[in-house]
C-alpha positions, 0 to 999 in steps of 0.5 A: 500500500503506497501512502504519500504524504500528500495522499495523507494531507489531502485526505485530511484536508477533505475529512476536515472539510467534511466535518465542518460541513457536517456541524453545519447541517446539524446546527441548522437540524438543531435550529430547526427543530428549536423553531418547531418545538416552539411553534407547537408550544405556542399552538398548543398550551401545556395541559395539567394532568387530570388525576382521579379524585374518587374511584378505585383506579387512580386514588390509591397506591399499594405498595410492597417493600 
C-alpha cells in the first residue's frame, strides 16, 4: 500500500472539510427543530394532568417493600 504524504494531507484536508460541513447541517437540524418545538408550544398550551379524585383506579397506591 503506497501512502504519500500528500495522499495523507489531502485526505485530511477533505475529512476536515467534511466535518465542518457536517456541524453545519446539524446546527441548522438543531435550529430547526428549536423553531418547531416552539411553534407547537405556542399552538398548543401545556395541559395539567387530570388525576382521579374518587374511584378505585387512580386514588390509591399499594405498595410492597
Amino acid at each position: 500500500m503506497d501512502l504519500s504524504v500528500e495522499a495523507v494531507v489531502n485526505t485530511a484536508i477533505a475529512l476536515e472539510g467534511a466535518t465542518a460541513q457536517q456541524e453545519q447541517q446539524m446546527l441548522l437540524l438543531r435550529k430547526s427543530l428549536d423553531s418547531q418545538a416552539k411553534l407547537v408550544q405556542e399552538i398548543v398550551p401545556p395541559a395539567p394532568p387530570k388525576l382521579a379524585t374518587s374511584g378505585m383506579v387512580g386514588t390509591q397506591l399499594h405498595t410492597t417493600a
